[in-house]
N, C-alpha and C positions, 0 to 999 in steps of 0.2 A: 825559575823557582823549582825545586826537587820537591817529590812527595815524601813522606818518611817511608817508604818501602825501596825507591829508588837505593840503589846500589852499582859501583861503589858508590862512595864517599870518601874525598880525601882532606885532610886537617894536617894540621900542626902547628907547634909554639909559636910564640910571637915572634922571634928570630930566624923561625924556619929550618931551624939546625935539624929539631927532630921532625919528622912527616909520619904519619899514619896515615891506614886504610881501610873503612870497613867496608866489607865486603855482603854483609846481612845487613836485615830490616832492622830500626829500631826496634826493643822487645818492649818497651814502656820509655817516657822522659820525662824527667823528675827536676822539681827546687828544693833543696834543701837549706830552709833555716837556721840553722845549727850553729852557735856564735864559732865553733871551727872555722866552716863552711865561709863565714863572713867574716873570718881573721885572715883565713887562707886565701880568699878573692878579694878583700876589701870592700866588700859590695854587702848590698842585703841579704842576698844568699846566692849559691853557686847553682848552675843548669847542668845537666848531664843526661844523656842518653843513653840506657844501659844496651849490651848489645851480646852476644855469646861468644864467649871466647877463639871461638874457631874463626868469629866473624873478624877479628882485630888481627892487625898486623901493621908494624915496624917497618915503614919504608925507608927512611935514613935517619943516622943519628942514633943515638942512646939513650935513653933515658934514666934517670936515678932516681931510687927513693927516697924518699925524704918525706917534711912535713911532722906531725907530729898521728900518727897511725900505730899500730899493732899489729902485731905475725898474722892476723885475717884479715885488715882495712892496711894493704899498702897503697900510698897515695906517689904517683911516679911524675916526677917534672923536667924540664930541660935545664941540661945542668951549666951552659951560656946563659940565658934569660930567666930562666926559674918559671916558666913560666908549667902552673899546675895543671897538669894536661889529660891525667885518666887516676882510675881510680881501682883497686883487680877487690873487689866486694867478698873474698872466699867465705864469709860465714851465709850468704845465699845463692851460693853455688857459683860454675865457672861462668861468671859474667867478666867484663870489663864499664866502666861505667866512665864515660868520655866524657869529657867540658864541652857543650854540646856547642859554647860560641867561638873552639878552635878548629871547626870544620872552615873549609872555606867556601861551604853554602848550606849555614843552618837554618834556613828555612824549612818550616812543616815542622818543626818541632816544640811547639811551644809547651811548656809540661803538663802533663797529662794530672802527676802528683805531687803534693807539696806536701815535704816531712819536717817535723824540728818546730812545729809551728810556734808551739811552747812558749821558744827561745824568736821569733819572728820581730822585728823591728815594727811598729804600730804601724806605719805608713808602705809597708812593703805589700804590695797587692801580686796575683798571678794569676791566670787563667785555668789554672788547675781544677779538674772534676772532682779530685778527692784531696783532701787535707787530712793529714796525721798531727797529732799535740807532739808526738815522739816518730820513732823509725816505725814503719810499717814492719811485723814478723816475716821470717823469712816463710811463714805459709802464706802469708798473706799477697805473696808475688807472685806465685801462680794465676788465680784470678786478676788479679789488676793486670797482666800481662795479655790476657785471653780478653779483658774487654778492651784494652788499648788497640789490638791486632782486629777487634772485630766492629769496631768505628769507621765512618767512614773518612775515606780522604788519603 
């Protein structure tokens, strides 16, 4: 079992074509709600780990954009399996925000916040400390980030 400070961490798509590595602590880890979210997973909602962009890096393979996103939410997936693997957030700065169940030891991650609630399927529960109806502002990531880091575990 890894703690979320443990570093690396290495992930990748379901076919293994592309591999990532992050090299930083988790900065916050998040559910997102969002009927996107749960078009694009087929699930209740999608996990992610957001991390600093210095922290990520491309060990093999390419990834491609895709998905249905905008010039600041690009969503990048493998372009064998499609499988949707990070997410680059630029309207709250250089983060990357990872599918946190394509590590290949997501453990200690369980999400911190749950956004999109709004839009949340009745029966979908998460252990999450803070719940948003919508996206939390991008002031609002500061703090949530300083109390995720200052938890313990």
């Amino acid at each position: 079992m890894t703690d979320r400070t443990s570093a690396p961490r290495d992930g990748g798509c379901r076919c293994g074509q592309v591999r990532f590595r992050l090299s930083g602590p988790a900065l916050i880890t998040m559910a997102c709600h969002c009927r996107g979210c749960q078009k694009m997973t087929a699930s209740a909602f999608s996990l992610s780990t957001l991390v600093a962009d210095e922290a990520f890096e491309i060990i093999a393979g390419e990834p491609v954009v895709g998905g249905a996103g905008s010039p600041d939410l690009r969503h990048f997936f493998c372009p064998k399996c499609m499988s949707w693997m990070f997410t680059r957030p630029d309207a709250i700065g250089p983060f990357v925000n990872v599918r946190s169940t394509l590590l290949d030891d997501p453990s200690g991650l369980e999400p911190f916040v749950e956004t999109q609630t709004a839009e949340k399927l009745p029966w979908a529960t998460t252990p999450a400390r803070h719940s948003f109806d919508r996206f939390p502002g991008p002031d609002d990531f500061g703090p949530l980030m300083a109390e995720y880091a200052g938890r313990p575990g």
